[in-house]
C-alpha positions as CSV (number, residue, x, y, z in Angstrom):
1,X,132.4,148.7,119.9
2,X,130.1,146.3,121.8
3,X,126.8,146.9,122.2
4,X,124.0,146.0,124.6
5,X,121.1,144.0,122.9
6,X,118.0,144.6,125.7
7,X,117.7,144.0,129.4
8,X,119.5,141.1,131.1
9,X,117.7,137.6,130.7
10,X,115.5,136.5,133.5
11,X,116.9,133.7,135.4
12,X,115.1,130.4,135.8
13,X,113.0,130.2,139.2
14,X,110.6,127.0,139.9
15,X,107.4,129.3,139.6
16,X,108.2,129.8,135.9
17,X,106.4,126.0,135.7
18,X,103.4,127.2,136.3
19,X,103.1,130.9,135.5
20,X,105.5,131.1,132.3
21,X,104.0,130.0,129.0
22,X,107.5,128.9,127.5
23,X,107.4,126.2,130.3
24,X,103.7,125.6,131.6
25,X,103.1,123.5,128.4
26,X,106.3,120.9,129.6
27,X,105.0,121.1,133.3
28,X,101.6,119.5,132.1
29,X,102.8,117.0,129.7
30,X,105.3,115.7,132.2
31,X,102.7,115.8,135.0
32,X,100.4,113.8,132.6
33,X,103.0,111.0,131.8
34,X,103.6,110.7,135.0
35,X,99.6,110.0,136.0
36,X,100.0,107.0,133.4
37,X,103.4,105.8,134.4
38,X,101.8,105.4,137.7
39,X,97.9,104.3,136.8
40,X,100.0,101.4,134.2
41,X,102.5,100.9,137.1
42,X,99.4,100.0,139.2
43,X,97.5,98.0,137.2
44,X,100.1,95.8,136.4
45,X,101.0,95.2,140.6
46,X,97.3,94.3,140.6
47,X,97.1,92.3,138.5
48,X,99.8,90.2,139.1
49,X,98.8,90.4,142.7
50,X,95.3,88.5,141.3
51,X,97.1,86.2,139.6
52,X,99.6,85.0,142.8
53,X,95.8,84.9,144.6
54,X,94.8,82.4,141.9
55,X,97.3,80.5,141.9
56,X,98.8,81.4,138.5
57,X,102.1,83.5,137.2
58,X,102.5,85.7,133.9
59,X,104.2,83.2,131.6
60,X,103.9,82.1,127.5
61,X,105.3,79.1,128.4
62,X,101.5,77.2,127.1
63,X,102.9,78.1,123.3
64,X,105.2,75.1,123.6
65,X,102.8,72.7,124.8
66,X,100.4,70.4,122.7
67,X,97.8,71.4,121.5
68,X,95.4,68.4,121.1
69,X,93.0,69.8,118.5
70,X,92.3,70.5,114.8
71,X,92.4,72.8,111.9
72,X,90.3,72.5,108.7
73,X,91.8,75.0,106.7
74,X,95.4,75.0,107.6
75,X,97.8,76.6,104.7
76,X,100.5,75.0,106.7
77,X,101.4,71.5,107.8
78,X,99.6,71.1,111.1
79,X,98.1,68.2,113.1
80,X,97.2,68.0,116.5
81,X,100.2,66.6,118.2
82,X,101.5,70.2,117.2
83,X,102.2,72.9,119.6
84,X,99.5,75.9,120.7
85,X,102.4,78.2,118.7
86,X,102.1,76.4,115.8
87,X,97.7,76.4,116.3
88,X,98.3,79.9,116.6
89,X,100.4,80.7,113.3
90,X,98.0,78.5,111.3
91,X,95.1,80.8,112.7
92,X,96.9,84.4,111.5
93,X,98.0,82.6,108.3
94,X,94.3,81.9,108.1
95,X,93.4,85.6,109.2
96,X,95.7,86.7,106.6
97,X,94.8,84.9,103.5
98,X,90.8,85.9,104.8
99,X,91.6,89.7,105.1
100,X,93.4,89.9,101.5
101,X,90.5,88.0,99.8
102,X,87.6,90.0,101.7
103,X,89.4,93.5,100.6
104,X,89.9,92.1,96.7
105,X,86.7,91.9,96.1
106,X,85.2,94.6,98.4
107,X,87.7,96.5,96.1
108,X,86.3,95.2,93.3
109,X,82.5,95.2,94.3
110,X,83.4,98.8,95.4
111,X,84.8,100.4,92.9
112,X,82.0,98.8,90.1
113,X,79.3,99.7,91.9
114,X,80.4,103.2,93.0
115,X,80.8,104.0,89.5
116,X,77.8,102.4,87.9
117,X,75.7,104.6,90.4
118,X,76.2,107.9,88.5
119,X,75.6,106.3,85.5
120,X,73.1,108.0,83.2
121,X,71.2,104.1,83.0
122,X,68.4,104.4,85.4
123,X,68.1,100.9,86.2
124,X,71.9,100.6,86.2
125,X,72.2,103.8,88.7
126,X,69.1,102.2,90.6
127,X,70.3,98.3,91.3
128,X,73.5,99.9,92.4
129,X,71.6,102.0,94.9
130,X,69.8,99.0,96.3
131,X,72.9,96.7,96.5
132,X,74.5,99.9,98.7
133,X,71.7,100.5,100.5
134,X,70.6,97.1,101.4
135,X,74.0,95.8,102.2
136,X,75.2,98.4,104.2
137,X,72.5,98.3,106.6
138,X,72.7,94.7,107.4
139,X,74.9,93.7,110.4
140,X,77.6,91.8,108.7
141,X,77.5,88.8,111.0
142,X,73.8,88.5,109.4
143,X,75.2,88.5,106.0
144,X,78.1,85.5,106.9
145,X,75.3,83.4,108.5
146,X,73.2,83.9,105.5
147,X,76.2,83.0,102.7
148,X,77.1,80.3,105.5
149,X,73.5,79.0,105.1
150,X,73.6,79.2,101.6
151,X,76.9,76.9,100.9
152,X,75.9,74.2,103.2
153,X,72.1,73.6,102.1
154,X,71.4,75.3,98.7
155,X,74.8,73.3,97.6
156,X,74.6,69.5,96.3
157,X,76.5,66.7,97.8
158,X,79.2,65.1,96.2
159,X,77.6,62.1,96.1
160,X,75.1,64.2,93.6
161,X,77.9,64.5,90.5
162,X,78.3,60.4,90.8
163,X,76.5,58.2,88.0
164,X,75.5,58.3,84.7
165,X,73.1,61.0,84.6
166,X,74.5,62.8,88.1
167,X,72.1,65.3,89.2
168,X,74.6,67.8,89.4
169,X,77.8,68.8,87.2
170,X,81.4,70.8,87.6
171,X,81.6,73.9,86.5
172,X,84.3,75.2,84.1
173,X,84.8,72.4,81.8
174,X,84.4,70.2,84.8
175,X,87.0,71.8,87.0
176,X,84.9,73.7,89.8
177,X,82.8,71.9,92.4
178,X,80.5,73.4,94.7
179,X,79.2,71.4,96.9
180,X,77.7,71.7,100.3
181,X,81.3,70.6,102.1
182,X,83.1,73.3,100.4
183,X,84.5,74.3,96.7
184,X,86.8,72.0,94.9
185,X,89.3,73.8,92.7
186,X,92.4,73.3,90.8
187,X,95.6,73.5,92.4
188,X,99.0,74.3,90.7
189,X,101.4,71.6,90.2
190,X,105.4,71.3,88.8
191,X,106.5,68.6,87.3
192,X,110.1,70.3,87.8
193,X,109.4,71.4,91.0
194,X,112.1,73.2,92.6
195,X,110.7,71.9,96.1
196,X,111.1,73.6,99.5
197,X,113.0,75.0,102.2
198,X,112.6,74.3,105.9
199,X,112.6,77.6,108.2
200,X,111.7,76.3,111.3
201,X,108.4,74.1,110.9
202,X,107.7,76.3,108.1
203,X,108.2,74.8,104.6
204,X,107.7,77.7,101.9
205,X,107.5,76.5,98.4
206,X,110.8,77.5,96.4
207,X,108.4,78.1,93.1
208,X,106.1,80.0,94.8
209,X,108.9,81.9,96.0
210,X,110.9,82.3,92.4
211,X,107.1,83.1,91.0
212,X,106.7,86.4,93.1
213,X,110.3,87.1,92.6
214,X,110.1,86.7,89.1
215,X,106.6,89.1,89.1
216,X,108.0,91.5,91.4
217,X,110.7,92.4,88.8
218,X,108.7,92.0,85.6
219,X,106.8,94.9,87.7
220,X,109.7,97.1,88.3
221,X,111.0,96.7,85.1
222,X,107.8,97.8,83.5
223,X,107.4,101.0,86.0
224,X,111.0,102.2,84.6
225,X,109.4,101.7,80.9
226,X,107.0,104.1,81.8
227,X,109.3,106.4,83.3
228,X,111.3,106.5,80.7
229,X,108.9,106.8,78.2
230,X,107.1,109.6,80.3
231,X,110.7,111.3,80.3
232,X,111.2,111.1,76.0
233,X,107.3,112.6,76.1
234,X,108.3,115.4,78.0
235,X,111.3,116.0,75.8
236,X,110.2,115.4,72.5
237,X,106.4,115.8,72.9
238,X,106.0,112.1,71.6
239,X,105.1,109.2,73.6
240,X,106.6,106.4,72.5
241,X,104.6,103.5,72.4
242,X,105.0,100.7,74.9
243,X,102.2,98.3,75.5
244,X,103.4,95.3,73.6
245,X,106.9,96.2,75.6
246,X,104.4,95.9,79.1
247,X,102.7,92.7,77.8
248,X,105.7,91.3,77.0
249,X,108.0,92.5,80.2
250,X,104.9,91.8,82.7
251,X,104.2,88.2,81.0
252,X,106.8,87.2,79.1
253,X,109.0,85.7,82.6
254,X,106.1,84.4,84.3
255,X,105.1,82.6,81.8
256,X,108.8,81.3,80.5
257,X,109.3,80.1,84.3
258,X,106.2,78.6,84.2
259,X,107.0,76.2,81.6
260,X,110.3,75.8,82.8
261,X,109.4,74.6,85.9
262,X,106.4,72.2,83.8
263,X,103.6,73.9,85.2
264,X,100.1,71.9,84.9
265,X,96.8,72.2,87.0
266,X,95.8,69.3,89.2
267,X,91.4,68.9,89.2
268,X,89.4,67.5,92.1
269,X,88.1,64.6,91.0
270,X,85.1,62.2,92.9
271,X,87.1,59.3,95.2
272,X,84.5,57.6,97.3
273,X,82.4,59.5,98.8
274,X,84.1,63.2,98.9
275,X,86.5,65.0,96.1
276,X,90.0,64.2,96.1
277,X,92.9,66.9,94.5
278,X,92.7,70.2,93.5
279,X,92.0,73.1,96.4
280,X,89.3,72.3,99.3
281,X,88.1,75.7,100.3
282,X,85.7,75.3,103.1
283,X,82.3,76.6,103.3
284,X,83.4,78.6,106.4
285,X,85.6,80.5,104.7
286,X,83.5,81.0,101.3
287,X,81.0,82.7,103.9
288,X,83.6,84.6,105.2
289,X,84.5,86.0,102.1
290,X,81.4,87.1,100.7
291,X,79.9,88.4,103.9
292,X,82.7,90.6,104.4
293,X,83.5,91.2,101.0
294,X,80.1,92.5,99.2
295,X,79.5,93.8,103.0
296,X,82.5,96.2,102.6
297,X,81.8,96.6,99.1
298,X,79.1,98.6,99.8
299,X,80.4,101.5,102.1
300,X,83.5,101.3,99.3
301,X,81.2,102.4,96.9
302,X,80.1,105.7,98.8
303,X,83.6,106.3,99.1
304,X,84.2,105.8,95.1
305,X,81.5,107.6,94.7
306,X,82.1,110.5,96.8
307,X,85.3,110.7,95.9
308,X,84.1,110.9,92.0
309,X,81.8,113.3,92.6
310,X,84.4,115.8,94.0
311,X,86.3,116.6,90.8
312,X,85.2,119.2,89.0
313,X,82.9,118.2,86.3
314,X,85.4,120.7,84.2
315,X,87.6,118.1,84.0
316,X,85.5,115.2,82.2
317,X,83.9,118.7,79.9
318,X,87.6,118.9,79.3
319,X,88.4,115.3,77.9
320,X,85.2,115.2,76.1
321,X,86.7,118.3,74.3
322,X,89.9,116.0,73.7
323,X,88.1,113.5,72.3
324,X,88.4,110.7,74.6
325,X,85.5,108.2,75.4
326,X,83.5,108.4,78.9
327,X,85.1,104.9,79.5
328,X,88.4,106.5,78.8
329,X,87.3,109.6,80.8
330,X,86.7,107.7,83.6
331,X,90.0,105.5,84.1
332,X,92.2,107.9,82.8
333,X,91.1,111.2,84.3
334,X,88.4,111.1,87.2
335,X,89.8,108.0,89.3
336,X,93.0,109.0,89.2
337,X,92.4,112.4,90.6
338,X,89.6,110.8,92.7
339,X,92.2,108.4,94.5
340,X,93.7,111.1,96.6
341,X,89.9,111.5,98.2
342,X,89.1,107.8,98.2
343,X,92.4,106.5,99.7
344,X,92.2,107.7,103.3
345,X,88.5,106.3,103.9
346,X,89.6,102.7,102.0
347,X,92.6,102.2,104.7
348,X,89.6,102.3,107.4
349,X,87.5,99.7,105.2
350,X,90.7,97.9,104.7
351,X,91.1,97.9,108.9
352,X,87.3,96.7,109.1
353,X,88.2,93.8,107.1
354,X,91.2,92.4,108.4
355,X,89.3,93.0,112.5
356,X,86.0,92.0,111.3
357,X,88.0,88.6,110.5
358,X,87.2,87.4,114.1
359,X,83.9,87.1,112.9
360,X,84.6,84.0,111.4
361,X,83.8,81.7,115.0
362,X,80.5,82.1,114.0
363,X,80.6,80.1,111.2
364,X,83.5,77.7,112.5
365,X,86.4,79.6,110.3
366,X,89.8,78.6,112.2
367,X,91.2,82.0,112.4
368,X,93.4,83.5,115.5
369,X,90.5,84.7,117.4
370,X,88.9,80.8,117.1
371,X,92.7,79.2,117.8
372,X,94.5,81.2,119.9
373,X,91.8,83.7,121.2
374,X,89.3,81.0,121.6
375,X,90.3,77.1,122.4
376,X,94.0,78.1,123.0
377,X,93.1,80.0,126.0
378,X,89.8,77.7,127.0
379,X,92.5,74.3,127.3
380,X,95.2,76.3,129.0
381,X,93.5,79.0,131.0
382,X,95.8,81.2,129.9
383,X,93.4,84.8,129.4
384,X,95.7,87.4,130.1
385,X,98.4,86.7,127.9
386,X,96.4,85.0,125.2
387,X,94.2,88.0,124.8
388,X,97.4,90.6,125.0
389,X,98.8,88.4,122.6
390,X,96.4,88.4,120.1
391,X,95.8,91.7,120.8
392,X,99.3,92.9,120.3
393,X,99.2,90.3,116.8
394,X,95.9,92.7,115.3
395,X,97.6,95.4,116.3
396,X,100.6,94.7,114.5
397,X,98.5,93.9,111.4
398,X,96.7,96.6,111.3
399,X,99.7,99.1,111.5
400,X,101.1,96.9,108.6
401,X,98.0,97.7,106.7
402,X,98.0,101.3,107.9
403,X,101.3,102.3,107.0
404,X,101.4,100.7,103.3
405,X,98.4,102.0,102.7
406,X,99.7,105.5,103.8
407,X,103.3,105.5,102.1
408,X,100.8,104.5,98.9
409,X,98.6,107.5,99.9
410,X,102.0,109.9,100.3
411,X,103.2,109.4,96.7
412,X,99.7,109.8,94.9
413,X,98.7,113.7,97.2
414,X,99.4,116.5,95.2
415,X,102.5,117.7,95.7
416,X,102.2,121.6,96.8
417,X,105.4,124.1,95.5
């Protein structure tokens, strides 16, 4: 026997929009989109209207054409016959290889000094507390200027290491040079070299290539020899040991490929008047790197240190009670708990970096805001899509960064039941 659930439905009339709750929420994100469909919708008309009144269209066309100037520190093959394209791509390579440095060592930097501030050494605790405090409340571009300063007149010239009694040496059993034109250092050679491929102007090298293959794996082998020796604990109560199996799966490859590929190290060496071979790294960008890194550094140690100081002291009472050693303590029980506190601040740092990289025109660093932000669009007159383009190029760096940083972030949260 059918039976009738309730009063008949209301049908739909147009003043449910505004007055019905199930549909006012809808009304006023459609009316919304709509506003910006029409406010982007008339900006773009305008400005395309400005640029027919100038004289100029909306084109990218000025990437194909020559560039006409020069790159110091170029990771890439580049001269100035070259394309603006080309002067761009050596400028994000640039911005790149910059960004991962800075956030090594702020890492580093960070992570020391956070924890060496609640130590129980009062002049430990208290020179970490200055480094923070001083640091952090300096404007960074003051800090690049200074370390800028630093390389180019504190360092010697390289006519300084020539003669019998030189007045200045090389570091490292004569395979680091610092001098005021930049740091000489070794550079990795093959005498079986497995040479390169050709991807469109690009040339990667094939053993730099097989090296991070070969690492990769050694690293994914090694996490399933954890796993699997986190799974026999949990059965048998035993963990087996496996450090000389990690040693041996994380080196044990590189190394073999190494040799089979003859790997030797090439040192700068004084030709003339200036250091030939090895690795020129600029002055500009060793300014870079420790203006931004021990800049960053700083605020990453208030986040290590926060982020310490919000476990429970229960759990260091509790491996003190096991036995273990405050070193021990430390790595093995307080940062790893204290990661899931510390990560989401460090993606921010992380973000500060890699923008903060445009910096670097202050001190002559060739990165995309000096090449394609900066003479790119001065030569061609190209602002509008120079600027969208390497706005759209930071954007899509910084989302890189963002998202690895947040899958990392995902898989290290407590997981709730």
């Amino acid at each position: 026997m059918a039976m009738d659930s309730g009063a008949p439905r209301e049908s739909f009339r147009l003043s449910m929009l505004l007055y019905d709750t199930r549909y006012r929420s809808y009304t006023i994100q459609i009316f919304a989109l709509m506003l910006l469909m029409l406010g982007a919708a008339w900006l773009i008309d305008n400005t395309i209207q400005n640029l027919a009144a100038l004289g100029k269209d909306f084109s990218f066309r000025f990437l194909w054409s020559t560039a006409g100037f020069d790159i110091s520190q170029r990771p890439i093959e580049y001269d100035s016959q070259m394309s603006h394209g080309r002067a761009a791509i050596v400028g994000l390579l640039n911005t790149i290889i910059l960004a991962i440095m800075a956030c090594a060592l702020a890492t580093v930097l960070g992570v020391l000094a956070g924890v060496l501030r609640l130590s129980n050494n009062w002049m430990v605790a208290r020179l970490m507390t200055v480094y923070v405090e001083v640091f952090r409340n300096i404007p960074t571009l003051l800090w690049i200027l200074v370390f800028g300063a630093i390389m180019t007149e504190a360092m010697p010239p390289p006519s300084a290491f020539r003669g019998d009694t030189p007045a200045a040496s090389m570091l490292l059993f004569d395979s680091v040079a610092l001098t005021n034109r930049g740091v000489y250092v070794p550079e990795p050679l093959f005498t079986r070299s497995l040479g390169s491929i050709d991807l469109g102007g690009v040339r990667p090298s094939l053993d730099a290539i097989a090296f991070v293959l070969v690492v990769a794996l050694s690293i994914w082998a090694n996490i399933r020899l954890i796993r699997h020796a986190t799974a026999v604990q949990n059965a048998t109560g035993v963990r087996p040991k496996t450090w000389w199996k990690s040693l041996l799966i994380l080196f044990g490859p590189a190394i073999a490929l190494l040799l089979a590929l003859g790997f030797h190290l090439g040192y700068p060496e004084l030709r003339g008047f200036n250091f030939g071979g090895g690795i020129h790294l600029r002055n500009s960008l060793i300014a870079m790197w420790l203006g931004l890194g021990i800049y960053t550094g700083a605020f990453i140690a208030e986040i290590v240190r926060a982020g310490i100081l919000a476990i429970s002291r229960g759990q260091t009472e509790a491996a003190f009670a096991l036995g273990l050693q405050p070193g021990k303590t430390m790595r093995l029980v307080i940062l790893p708990q204290a990661l899931r506190v510390i990560i989401p601040p460090l993606i921010s740092q992380y973000l500060n970096i890699t923008k903060n990289t445009s910096l670097g025109l202050a001190v002559g660093y060739m990165d995309l805001r000096s090449t394609l932000g900066g003479i790119t669009i001065n030569q061609t007159g190209r602002e509008l899509e120079g600027m969208m383009l390497m706005m759209l190029i930071y954007l899509a760096v910084s989302l890189t960064i963002s998202g690895a940083m947040n899958i990392y972030n995902s898989r290290i949260k407590l997981k709730e039941r």
